[in-house]
C-alpha positions as CSV (number, residue, x, y, z in Angstrom):
1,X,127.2,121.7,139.5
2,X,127.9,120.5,136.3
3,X,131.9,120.2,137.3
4,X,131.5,118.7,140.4
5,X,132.3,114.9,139.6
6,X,135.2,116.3,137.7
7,X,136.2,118.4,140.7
8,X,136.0,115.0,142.5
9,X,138.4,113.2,140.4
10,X,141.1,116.2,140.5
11,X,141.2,116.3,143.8
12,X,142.1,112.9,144.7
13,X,145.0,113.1,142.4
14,X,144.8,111.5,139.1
15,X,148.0,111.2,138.6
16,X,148.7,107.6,139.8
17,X,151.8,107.2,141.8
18,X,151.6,111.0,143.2
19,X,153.5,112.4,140.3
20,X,151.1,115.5,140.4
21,X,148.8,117.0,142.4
22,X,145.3,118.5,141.2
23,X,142.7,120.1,142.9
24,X,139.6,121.3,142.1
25,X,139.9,125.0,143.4
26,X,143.2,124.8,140.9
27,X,141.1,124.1,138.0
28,X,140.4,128.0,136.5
29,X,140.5,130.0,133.2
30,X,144.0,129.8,133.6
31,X,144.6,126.6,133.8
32,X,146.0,123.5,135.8
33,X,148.5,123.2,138.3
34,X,151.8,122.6,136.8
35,X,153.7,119.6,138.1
36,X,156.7,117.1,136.8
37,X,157.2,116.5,133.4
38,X,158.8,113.5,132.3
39,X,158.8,112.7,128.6
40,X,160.6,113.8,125.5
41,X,158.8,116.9,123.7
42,X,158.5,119.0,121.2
43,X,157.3,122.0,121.9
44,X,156.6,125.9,120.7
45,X,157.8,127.9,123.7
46,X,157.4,131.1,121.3
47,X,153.7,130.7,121.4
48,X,151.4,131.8,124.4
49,X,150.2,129.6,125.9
50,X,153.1,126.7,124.3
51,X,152.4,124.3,122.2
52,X,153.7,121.1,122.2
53,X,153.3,119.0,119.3
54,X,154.7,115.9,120.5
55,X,155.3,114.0,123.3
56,X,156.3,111.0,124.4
57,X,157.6,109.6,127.8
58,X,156.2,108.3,131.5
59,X,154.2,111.6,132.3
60,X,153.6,114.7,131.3
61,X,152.7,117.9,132.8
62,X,152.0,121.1,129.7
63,X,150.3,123.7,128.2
64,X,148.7,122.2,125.4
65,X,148.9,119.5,122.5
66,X,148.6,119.5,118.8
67,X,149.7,116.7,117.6
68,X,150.2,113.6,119.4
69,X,150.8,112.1,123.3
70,X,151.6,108.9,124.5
71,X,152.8,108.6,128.3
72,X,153.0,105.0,129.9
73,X,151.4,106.6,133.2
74,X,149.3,110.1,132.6
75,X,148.8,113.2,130.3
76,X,148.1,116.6,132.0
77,X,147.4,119.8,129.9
78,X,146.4,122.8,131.2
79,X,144.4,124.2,128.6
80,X,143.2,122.3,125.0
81,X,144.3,119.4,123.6
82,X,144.3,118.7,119.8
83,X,145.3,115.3,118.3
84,X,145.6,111.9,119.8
85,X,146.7,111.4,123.8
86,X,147.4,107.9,124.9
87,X,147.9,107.2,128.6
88,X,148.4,104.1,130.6
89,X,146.1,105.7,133.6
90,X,144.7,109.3,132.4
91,X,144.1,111.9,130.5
92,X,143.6,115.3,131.8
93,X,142.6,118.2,129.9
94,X,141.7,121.8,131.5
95,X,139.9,123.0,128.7
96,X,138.8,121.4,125.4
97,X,139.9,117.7,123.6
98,X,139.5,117.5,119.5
99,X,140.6,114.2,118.3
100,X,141.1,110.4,119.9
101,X,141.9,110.2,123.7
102,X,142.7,106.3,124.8
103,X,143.3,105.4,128.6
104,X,143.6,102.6,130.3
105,X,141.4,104.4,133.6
106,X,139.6,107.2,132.7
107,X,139.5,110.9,130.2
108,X,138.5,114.0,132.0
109,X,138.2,117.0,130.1
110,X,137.3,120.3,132.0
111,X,135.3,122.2,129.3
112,X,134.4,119.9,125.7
113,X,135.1,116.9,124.7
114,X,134.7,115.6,121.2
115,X,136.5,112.7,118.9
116,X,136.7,109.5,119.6
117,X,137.2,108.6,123.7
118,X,137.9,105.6,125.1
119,X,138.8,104.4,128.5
120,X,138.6,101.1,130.7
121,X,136.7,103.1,133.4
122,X,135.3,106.4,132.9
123,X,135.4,109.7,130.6
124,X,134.2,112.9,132.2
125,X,133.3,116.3,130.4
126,X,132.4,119.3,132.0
127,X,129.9,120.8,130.3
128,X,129.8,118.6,126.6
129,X,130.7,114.9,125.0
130,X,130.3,115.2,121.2
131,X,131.1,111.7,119.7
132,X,132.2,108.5,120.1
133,X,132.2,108.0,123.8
134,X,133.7,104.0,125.3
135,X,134.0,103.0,128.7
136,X,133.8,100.2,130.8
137,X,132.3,102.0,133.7
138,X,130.3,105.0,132.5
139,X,130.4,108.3,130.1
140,X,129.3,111.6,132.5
141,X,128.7,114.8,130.6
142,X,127.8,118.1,132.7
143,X,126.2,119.0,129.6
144,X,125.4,117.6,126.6
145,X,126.0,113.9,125.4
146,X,125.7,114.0,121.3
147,X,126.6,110.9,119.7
148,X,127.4,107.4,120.3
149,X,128.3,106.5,123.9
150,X,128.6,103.1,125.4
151,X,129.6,102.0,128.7
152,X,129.0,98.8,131.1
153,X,127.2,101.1,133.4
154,X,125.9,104.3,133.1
155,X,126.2,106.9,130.9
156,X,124.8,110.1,132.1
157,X,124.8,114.0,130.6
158,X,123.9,116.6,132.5
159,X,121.6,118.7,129.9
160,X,120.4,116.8,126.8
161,X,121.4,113.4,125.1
162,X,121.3,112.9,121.6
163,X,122.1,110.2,119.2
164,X,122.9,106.4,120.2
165,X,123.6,105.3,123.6
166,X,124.0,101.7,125.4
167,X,124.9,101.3,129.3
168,X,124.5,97.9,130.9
169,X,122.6,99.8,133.9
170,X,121.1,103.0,132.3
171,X,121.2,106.0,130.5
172,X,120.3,109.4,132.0
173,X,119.6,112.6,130.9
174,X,119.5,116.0,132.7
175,X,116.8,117.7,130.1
176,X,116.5,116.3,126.9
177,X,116.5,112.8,125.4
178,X,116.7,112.6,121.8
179,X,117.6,109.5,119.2
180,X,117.9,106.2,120.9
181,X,118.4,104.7,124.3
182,X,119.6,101.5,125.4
183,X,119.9,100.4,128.5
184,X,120.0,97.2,131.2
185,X,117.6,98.4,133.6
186,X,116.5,101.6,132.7
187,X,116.3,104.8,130.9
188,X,115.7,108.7,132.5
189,X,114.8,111.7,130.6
190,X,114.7,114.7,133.4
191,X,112.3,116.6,131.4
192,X,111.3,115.1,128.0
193,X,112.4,112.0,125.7
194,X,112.1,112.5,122.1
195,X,113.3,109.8,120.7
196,X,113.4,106.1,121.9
197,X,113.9,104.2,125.0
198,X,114.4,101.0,125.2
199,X,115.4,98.6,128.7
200,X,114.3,95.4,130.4
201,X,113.1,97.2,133.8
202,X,111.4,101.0,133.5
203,X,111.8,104.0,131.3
204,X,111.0,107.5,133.0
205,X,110.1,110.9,131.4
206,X,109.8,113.3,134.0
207,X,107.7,115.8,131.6
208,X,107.3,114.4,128.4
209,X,107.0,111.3,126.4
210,X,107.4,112.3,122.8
211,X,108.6,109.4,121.2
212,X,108.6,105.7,121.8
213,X,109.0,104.1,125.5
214,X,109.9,100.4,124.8
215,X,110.2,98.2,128.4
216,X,109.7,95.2,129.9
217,X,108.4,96.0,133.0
218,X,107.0,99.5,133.2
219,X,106.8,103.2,131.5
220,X,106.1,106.6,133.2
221,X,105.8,109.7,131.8
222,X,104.3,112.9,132.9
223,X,102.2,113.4,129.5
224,X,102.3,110.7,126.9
225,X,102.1,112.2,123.3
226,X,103.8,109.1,121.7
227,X,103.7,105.8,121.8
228,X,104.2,103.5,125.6
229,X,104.8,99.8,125.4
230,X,105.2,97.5,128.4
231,X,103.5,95.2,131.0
232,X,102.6,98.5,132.7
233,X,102.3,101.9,131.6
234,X,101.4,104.9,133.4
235,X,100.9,108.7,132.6
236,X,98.9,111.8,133.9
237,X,97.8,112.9,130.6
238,X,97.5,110.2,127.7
239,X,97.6,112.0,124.2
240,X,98.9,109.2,122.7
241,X,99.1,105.3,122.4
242,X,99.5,103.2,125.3
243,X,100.0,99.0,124.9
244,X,100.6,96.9,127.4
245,X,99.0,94.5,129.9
246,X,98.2,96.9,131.8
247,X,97.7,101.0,131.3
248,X,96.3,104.0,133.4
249,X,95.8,107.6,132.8
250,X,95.1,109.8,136.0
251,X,95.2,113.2,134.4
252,X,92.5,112.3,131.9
253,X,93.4,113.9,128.2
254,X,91.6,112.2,125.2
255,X,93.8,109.1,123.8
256,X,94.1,105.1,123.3
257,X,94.9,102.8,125.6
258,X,95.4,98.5,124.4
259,X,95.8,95.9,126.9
260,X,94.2,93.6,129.0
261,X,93.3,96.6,131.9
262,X,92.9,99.7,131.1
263,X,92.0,102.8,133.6
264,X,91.6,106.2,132.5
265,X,90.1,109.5,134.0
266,X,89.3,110.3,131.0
267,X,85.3,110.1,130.1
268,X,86.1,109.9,125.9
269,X,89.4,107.5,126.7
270,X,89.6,105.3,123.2
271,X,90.2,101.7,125.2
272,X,90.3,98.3,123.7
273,X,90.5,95.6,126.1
274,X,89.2,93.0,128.4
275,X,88.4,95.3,131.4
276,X,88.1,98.8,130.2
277,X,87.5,101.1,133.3
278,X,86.3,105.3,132.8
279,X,85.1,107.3,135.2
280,X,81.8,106.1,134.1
281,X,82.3,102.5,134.1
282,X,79.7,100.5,136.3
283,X,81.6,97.6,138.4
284,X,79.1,95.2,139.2
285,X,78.6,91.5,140.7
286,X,76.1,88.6,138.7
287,X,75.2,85.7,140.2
288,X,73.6,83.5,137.8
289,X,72.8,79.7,137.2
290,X,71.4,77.4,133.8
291,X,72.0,74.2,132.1
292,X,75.6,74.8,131.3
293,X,76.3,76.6,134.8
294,X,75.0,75.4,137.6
295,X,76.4,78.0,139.4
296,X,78.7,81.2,139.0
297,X,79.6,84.5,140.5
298,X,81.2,87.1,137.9
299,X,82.4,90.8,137.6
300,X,80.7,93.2,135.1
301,X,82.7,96.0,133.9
302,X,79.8,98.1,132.1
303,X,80.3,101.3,129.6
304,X,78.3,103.5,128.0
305,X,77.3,100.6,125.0
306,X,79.7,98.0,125.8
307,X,80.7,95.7,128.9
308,X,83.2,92.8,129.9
309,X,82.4,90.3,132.4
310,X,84.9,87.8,134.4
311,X,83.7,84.8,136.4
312,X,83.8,81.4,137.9
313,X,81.6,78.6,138.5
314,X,80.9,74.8,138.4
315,X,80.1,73.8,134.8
316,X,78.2,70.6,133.9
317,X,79.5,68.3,132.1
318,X,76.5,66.3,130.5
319,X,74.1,65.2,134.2
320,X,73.5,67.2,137.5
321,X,76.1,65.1,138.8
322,X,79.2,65.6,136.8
323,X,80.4,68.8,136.7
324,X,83.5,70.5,137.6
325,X,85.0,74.0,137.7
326,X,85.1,76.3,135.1
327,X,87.2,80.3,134.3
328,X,84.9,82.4,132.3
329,X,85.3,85.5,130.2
330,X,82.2,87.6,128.2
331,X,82.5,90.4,126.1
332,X,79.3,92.5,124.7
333,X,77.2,95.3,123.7
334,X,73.6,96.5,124.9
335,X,71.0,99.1,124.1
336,X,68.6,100.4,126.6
337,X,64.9,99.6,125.2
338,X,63.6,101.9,128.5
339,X,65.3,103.0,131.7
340,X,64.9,100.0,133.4
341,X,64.9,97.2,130.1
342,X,68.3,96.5,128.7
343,X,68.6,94.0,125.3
344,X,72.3,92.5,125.0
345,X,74.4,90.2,123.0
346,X,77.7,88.6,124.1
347,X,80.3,85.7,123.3
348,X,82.1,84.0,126.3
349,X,85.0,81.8,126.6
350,X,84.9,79.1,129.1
351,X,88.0,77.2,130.6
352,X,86.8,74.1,132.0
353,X,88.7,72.3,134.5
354,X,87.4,68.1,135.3
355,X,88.5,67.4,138.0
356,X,87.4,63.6,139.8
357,X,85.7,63.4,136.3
358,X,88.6,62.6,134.4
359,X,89.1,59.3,136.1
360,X,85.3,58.4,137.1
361,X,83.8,58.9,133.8
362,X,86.9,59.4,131.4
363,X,86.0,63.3,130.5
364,X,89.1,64.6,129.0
365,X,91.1,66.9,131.8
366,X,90.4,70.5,130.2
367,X,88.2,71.5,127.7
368,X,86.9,75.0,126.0
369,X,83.6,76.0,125.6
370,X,82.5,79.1,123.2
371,X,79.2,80.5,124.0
372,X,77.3,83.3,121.7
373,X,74.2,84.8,124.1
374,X,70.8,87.3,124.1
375,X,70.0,88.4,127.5
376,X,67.3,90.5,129.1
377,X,68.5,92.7,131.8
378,X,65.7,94.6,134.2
379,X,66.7,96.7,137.0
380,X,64.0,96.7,140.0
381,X,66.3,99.1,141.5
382,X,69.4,101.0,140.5
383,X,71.8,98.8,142.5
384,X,70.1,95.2,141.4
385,X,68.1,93.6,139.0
386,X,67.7,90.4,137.2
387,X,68.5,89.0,133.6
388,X,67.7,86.2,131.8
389,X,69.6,84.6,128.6
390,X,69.9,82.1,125.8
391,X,72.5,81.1,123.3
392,X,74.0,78.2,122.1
393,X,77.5,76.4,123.3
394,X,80.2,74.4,121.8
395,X,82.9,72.2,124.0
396,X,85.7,71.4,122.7
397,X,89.4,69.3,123.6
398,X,92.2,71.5,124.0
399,X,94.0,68.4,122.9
400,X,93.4,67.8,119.0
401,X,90.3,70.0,119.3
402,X,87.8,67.4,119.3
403,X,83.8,67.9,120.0
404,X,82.5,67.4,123.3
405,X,79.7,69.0,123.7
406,X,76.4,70.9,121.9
407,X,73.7,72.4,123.1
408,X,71.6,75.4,123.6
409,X,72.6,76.6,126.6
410,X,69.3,79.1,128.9
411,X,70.8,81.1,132.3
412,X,69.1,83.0,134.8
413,X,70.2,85.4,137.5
414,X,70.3,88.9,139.4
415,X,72.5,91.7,139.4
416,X,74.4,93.5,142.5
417,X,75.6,96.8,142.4
């Protein structure tokens, strides 16, 4: 499996211009298929296999290098290669590369690579890239990647990859991703990441997050046990941190979730946001009216002591006539005096839109309103009930924050749900 892209690119014949032909089923223990060999050498013949320890010419077809290759078309050897092999096209090697290898297409190496490797298209290793791996297409490893490795596209191992890596589409590892990950669109660990990930689009750990996921758009991980930030991030088990706009937990383990939504199976979740849901959150619907709302329907999200609330309605902006529309958001705490009496105390933020007002009466176009509240909750029933409050409200200009408004504000209403 590992082999199989480097099986690929031997059978179509790497040598450009037909000058040899490879196969796949050719490439053994005991080595590549010998082909045409033009270029001036130097070589041990005494040796077994021969060594050549120079070469220079358009291609070359031999045991194996140590020393130095440079070919204007392509660079076979059948079994290791140590030194430096420069190629116009390609550079094949049966069994193991030491040193620099610099083509103008692509590297293949049927067993290890490690040096320096660089190539305008692609470098392929069969079972391990150990290094500094350059491409302009992509870096594949059967096995291991371990060091730096850039490419415009992809660079993918087939086992772990460890160290620093930077693909304009992705990086992708078979098992293990360890030390830091950059990519376009996205980053895949096929069992755990260890280190760090960091892309514009999604970041995957198939098992495991043990490190840092960094994206714009989304994380996923199996388990998280480190730390997840993006606009949405998403495990089975949380044992860790989760930031982001939005972050849910189906598996339900104990951990800490920060955004605006966050959803968790987990009953002793650790959740700091504006809508906070457990498996024993209450969702439930108010519809309410009062001197600074005249009227409003709003969603409570209600925990074990605390509880957010989002809603709309038509705020008044100083007689029964002139109002307009207002965005609301509460955040408080409560305490059950009995089973049916609940005491609370919250602070909203109201968004207040003027609509015909602004030109009818001169009301600036937006304002802000701050309002600090007591309330009185009963429940007649379990699924409704009615509250009353009072507090105090301040409404403000967005523009140069000047006073508008201030007054004690009083609101009545009944709970659904």
């Amino acid at each position: 499996m590992r082999l199989t892209i480097l099986h690929a690119l031997l059978a179509g014949g790497i040598f450009f211009g037909g000058c040899t032909s490879l196969y796949g089923q050719r490439f053994t223990s005991e080595g590549l298929k010998k082909g045409p060999n033009v270029s001036l050498n130097i070589t041990d013949k005494k040796k077994s296999p021969h060594r050549t320890y120079f070469n220079l010419g358009l291609f070359s077809n031999y045991s194996c290098l140590n020393g130095a290759g440079i070919n204007v078309i392509s660079s076979l050897q059948h079994y290791n290669a140590y030194g430096m092999q420069v190629a116009g096209f390609a550079n094949i090697t049966g069994l193991k590369s030491t040193g620099l290898q610099i083509a103008g297409i692509t590297n293949v190496t049927g067993h290890r690579a490690c040096g320096a490797i660089f190539s305008g298209l692609m470098n392929v290793s069969g079972t391990s890239s150990y290094g500094l791996t350059v491409s302009g297409l992509g870096n594949i490893s059967g096995g291991d990647i371990e060091g730096m490795a850039l490419s415009g596209l992809l660079n993918m191992g087939g086992k772990d990859t460890r160290g620093f890596m930077i693909a304009g589409l992705g990086n992708v590892a078979g098992e293990v991703q360890a030390g830091l990950s950059i990519g376009g669109l996205m980053n895949v660990s096929g069992e755990s990441s260890r280190g760090v990930q960091i892309t514009s689009l999604l970041n995957v750990a198939a098992h495991s997050n043990e490190g840092w996921q960094l994206a714009g758009v989304g994380n996923v991980s199996v388990t998280n046990k480190g730390v997840q930030l993006a606009a949405i991030n998403f495990s089975a088990q949380n044992h860790g941190v989760q930031l982001g706009v939005g972050n849910v937990n189906t598996g339900g383990k104990r951990g800490i979730q920060i955004g605006l939504i966050n959803v968790s199976t987990d009953s002793c979740a650790n959740q700091v946001g504006c809508i906070n849901i457990k498996p024993q959150t209450r969702v439930q619907m108010l519809i309410s009216g009062g001197n600074a709302n005249k009227g409003s329907l709003s969603v409570r999200f209600k925990n074990k002591y605390t509880y957010t609330q989002f809603g709309a309605g038509a705020y008044y902006l100083g007689t029964d006539k002139d109002f307009s529309v207002s965005a609301f958001y509460r955040a408080g705490v409560y305490y059950s005096l009995t089973p049916k009496l609940d005491i609370s105390a919250d602070i909203g933020y109201y968004h207040i839109e003027s609509l015909d007002n602004k030109t009818t009466h001169g009301y600036p176009e937006r304002l802000y309103a701050l309002e600090p509240r007591v309330n009185l909750e009963y429940s007649i029933t379990h699924r409704f009930g009615l509250f009353a409050s009072g507090g105090y409200g301040w409404t403000r200009t967005y523009k140069g924050n000047h006073a508008f408004e201030d007054k004690g504000i009083f609101e009545v209403g009944m709970v659904l749900f």
